[in-house]
C-alpha positions in Angstrom: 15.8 4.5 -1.1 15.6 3.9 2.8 16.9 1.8 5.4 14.6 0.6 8.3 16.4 0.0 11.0 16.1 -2.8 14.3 12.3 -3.6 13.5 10.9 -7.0 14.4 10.9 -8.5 11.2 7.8 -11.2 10.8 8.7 -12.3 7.2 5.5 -14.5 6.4 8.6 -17.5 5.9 10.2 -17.9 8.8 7.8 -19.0 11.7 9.9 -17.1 15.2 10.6 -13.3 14.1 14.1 -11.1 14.5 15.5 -8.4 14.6 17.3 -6.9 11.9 17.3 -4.1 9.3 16.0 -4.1 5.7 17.2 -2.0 2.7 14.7 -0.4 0.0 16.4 0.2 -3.4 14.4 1.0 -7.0 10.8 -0.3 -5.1 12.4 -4.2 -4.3 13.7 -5.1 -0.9 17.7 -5.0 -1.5 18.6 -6.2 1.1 17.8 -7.8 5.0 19.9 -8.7 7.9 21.8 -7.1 10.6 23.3 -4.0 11.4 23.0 -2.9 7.4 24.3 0.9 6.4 23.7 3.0 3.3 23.7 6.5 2.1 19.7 7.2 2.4 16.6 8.2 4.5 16.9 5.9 7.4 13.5 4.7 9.6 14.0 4.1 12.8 11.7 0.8 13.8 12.9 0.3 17.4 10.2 -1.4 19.1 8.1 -1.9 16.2 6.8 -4.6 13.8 7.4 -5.2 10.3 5.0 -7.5 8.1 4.5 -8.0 4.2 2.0 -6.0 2.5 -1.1 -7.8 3.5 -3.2 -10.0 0.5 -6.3 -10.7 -0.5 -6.9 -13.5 -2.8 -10.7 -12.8 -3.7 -12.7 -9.1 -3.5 -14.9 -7.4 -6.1 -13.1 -3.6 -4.5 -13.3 -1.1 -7.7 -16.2 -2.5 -8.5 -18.2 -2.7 -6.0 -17.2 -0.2 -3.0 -18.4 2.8 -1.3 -21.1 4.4 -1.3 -22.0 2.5 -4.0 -25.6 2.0 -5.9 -27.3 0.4 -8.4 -25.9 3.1 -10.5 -22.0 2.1 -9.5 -22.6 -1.0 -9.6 -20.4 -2.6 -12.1 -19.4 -6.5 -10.2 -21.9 -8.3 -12.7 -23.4 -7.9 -16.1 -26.6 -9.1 -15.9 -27.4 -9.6 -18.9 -26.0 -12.5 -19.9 -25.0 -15.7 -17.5 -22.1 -16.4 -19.4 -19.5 -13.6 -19.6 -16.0 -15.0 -20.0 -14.9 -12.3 -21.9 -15.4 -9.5 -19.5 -12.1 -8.2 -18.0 -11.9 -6.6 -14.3 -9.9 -3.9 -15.7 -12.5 -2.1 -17.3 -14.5 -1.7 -14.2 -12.2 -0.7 -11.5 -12.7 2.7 -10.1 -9.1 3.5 -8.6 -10.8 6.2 -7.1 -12.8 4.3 -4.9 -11.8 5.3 -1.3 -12.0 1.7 -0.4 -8.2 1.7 -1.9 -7.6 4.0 0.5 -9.1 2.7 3.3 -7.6 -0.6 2.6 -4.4 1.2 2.4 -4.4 2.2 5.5 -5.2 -1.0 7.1 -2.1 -2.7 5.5 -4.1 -4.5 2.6 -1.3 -3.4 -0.6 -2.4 -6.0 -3.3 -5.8 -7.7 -4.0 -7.5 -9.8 -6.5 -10.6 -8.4 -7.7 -13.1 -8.9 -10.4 -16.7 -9.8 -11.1 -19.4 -11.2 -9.0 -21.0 -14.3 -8.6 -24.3 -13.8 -10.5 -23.1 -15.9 -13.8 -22.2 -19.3 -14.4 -18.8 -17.4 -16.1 -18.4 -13.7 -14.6 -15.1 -12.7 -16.4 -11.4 -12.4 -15.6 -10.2 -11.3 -12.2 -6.9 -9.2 -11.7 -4.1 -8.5 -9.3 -3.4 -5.2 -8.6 -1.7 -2.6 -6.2 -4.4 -0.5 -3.8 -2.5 2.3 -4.6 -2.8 4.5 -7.8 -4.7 7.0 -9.9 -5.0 4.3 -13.3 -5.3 1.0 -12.5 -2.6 0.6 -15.6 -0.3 1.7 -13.0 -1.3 -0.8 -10.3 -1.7 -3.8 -11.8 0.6 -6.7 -11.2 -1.6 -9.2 -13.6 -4.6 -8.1 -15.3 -5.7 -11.7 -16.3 -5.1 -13.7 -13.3 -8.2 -16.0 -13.1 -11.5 -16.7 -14.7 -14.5 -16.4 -12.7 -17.3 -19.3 -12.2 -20.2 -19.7 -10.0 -22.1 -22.9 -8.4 -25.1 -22.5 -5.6 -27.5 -20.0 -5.3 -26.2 -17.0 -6.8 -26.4 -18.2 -10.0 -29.9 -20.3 -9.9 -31.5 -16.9 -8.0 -30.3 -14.4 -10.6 -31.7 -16.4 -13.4 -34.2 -18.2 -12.1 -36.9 -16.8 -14.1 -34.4 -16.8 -17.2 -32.5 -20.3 -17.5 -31.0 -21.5 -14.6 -33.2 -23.2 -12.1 -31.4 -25.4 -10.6 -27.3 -26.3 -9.6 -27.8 -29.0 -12.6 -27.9 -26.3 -15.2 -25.5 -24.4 -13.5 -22.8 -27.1 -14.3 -24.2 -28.1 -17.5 -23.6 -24.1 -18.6 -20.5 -24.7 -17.3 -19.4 -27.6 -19.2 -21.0 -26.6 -22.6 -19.2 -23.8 -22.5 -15.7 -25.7 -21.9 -17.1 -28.1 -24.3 -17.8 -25.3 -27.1 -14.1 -23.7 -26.4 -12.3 -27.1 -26.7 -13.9 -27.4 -29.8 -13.2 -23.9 -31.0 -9.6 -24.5 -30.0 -9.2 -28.0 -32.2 -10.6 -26.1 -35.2 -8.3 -23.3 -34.6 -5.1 -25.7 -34.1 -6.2 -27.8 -37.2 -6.3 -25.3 -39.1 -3.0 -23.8 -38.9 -1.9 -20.5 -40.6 -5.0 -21.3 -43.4 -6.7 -18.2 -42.4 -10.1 -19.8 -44.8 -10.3 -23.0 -42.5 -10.5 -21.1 -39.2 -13.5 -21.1 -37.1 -15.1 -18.1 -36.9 -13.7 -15.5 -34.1 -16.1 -16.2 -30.7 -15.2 -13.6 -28.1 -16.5 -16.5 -25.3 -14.6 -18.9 -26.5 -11.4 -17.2 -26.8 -11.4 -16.0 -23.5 -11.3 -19.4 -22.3 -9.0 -20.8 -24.1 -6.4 -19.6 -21.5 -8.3 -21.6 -18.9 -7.8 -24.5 -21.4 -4.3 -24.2 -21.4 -3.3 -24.1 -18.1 -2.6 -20.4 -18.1 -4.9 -19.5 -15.9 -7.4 -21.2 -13.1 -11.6 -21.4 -13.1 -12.1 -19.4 -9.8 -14.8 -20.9 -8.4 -17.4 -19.4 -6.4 -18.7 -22.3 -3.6 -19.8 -22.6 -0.2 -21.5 -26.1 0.0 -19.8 -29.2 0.0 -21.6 -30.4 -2.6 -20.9 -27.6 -5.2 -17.0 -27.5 -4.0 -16.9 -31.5 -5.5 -19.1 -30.3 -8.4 -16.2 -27.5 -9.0 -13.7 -30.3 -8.6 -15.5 -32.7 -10.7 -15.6 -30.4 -13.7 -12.1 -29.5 -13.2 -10.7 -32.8 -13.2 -13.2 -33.5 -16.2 -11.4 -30.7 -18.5 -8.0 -30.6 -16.9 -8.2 -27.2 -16.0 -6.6 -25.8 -13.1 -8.7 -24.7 -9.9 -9.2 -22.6 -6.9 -12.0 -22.6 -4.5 -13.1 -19.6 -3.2 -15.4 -19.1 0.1 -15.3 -23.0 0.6 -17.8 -21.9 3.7 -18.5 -25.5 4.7 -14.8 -26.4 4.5 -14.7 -27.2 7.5 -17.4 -30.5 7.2 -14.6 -32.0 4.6 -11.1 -31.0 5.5 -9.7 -34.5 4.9 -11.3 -34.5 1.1 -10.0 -31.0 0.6 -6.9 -31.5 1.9 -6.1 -34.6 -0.7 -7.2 -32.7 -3.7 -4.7 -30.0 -2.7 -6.6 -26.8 -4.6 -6.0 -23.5 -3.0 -8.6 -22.3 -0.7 -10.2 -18.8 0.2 -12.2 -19.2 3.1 -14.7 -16.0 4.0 -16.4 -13.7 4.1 -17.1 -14.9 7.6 -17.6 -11.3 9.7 -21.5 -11.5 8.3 -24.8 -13.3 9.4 -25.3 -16.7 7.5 -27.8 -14.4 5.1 -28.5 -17.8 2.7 -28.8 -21.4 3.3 -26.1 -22.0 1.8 -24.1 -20.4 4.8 -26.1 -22.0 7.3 -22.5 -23.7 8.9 -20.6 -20.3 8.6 -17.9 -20.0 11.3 -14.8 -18.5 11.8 -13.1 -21.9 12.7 -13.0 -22.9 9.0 -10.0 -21.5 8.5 -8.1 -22.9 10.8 -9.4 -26.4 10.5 -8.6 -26.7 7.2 -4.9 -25.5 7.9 -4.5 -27.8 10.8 -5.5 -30.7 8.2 -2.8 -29.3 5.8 -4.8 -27.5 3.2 -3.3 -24.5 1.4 -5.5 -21.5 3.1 -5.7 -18.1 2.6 -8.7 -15.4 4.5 -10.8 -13.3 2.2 -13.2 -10.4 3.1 -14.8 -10.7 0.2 -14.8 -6.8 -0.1 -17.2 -4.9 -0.1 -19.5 -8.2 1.8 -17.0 -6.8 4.6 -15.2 -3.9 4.1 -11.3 -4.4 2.9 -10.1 -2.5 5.6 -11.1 -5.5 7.8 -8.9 -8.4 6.4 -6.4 -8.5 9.5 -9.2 -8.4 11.6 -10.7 -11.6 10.2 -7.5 -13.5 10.5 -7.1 -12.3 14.2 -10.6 -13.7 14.1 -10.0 -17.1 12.7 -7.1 -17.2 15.5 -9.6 -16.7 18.0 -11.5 -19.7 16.6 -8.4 -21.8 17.0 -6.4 -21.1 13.9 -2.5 -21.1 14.1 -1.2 -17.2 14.9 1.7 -17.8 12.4 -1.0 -19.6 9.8 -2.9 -16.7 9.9 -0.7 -14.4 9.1 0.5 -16.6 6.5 -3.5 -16.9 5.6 -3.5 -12.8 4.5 -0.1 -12.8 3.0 1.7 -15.0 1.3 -0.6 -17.7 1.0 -3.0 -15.7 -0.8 -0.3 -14.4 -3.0 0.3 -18.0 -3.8 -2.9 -18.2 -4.7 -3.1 -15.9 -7.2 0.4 -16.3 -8.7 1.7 -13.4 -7.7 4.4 -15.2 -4.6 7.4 -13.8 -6.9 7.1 -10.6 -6.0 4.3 -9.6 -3.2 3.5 -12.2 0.0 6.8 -12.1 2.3 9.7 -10.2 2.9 12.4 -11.6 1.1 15.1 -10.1 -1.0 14.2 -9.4 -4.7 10.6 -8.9 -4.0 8.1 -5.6 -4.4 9.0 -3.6 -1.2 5.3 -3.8 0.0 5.6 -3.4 3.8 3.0 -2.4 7.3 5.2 -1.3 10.0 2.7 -1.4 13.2 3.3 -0.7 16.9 1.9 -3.9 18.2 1.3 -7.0 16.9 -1.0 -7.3 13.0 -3.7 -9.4 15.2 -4.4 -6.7 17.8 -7.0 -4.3 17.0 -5.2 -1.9 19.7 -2.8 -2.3 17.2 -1.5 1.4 15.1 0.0 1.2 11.8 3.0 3.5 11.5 4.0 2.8 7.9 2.8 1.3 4.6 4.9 1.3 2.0 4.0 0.1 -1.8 6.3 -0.5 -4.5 9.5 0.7 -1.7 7.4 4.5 -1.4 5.6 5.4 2.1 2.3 5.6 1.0 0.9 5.7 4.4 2.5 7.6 7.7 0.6 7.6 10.8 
């Protein structure tokens, strides 16, 4: 339990800050407002800043991180280019010291799963960056299924079975086709265990994308493949984020009328594709002026996860909103991957995820002080 006391409180809601105290109790935030007083440890903020745990809405950390090879790689099965059945959870290395780096940065929950080599990668999860068993950091271990359009896909099966973005989303929607099938057999037939279709490990792991329980996460930079994404979305009914969404910027007005979520990034890397030929770090904040939903990604490990405040402070440089981009790395992301309830902004009832810094989150000059997971000082600097 603790109380921190007269901190700046920047609450990712509200857009002017205040002053004020907040009370920790059993991990949740108990309690904020003025003057407050209980029986615990007490931290003196005076002077200082206190943010939500920052958020990232899109990384591959845990499975692909430091000092990793070909032989740690685990962010894409290769084998197969449709993979809907893999689960993030069974590939993260907790004891990455990404986690620990990100920790230290402020980053306390992330999205993270497979890679963008397959049409279908697998099922991305939310989880804590701090723990030992990533049983005990996750918040949601089925949070979105991973899809790819562009280059990734045509250049890691190129000499296989996908040449071109054509066959990408025809993979894509045989494989929504197949599972819509699979699911009217399974429906028809009822409790009649003989008249069920035989068990497909593909197919059943879409079926929650089928049902609304979960989004495609799509993998996109070009304009062109973010319609195709939104095409096959609208075509199944399925529910939809965009992630990188690197030429954004080129169609804010048609992104900001279909109203999907958007993670924008990585951006803090050379356009190393033609498909980021229009990288910039003004995306972001175009695409917020125009009254999309934004969040910033790194993208981790394209740029390390330590890093994600720093691209915000970037996309503020580029013109974005200073209160928008905050928003962009906390609860907007958290939004984005379903988890607002409890991480995203510091409001009573949720996880007491918190970065208590000495200057403002956009200033690399900036120390953190504190980071607290789950209402425990994880970090003390």
């Amino acid at each position: 339990m603790y109380l921190i006391k007269n901190g700046t409180i920047h609450d990712a809601i509200h857009r002017e800050p205040y002053t004020g105290d907040l009370l920790i109790k059993d991990g949740k935030i108990a309690e904020i407002g003025p003057s407050l007083s209980a029986d615990c440890t007490v931290i003196d903020a005076s002077g200082l800043n206190l943010y939500p745990g920052f958020v990232e809405a899109h990384c591959h950390i845990g499975l692909d991180g430091s000092g990793i090879g070909f032989e740690g790689d685990d962010c894409n099965e290769m084998t197969d280019i449709l993979t809907p059945q893999l689960r993030a959870i069974d590939g993260i290395e907790p004891m990455d010291p990404a986690f620990r780096e990100a920790l230290g940065a402020g980053v306390t929950t992330v999205c993270t799963g497979p890679g963008s080599a397959n049409v279908l990668g697998g099922q991305f999860a939310v989880i804590k960056t701090t723990g030992k068993r990533v049983d005990d950091m996750v918040i949601n271990p089925r949070a979105a299924m991973k899809c790819a359009f562009g280059e990734n896909p045509k250049r890691c099966y190129r000499d296989k079975n996908n040449y071109s973005r054509m066959s990408t989303a025809a993979k894509l929607r045989e494989a929504l086709m197949k599972a819509r099938e699979y699911d009217e057999k399974k429906q028809a037939a009822g409790d009649d265990l003989s008249k069920r279709p035989a068990f497909d490990f593909k197919l059943e792991a879409l079926l929650p994308v089928l049902h609304g329980e979960i989004p495609l996460k799509a993998h996109a930079h070009q304009a062109d493949d973010l319609f195709t994404a939104i095409r096959i979305a609208k075509e199944f009914g399925v529910k939809l984020t965009l992630e990188h969404v690197t030429e954004g910027h080129l169609i804010p007005e048609e992104l900001a009328k279909e109203n999907y979520p958007l993670a924008v990034g990585p951006s803090l890397t050379h356009p190393t594709k033609f498909e980021l030929r229009n990288k910039t770090f003004s995306t972001p904040g175009v695409l917020s002026k125009a009254g999309c939903h934004v969040s910033i990604i790194t993208d981790s490990p394209v740029i390390p996860q330590s890093y994600l405040p720093l691209c915000a402070a970037l996309a503020m440089k580029s013109g974005m909103d200073e209160f928008d981009a905050l928003r962009a790395i906390t609860i907007r992301p958290a939004e984005h991957i379903g988890v607002q309830d409890r991480v995203g902004s510091l409001e009573t009832g949720k996880d007491a995820d918190l970065v208590i810094m000495d200057g403002p989150w956009h200033e690399v000059a900036s120390n953190v002080r504190y980071v607290l997971v789950n209402g425990q000082i994880e970090v003390k600097g």
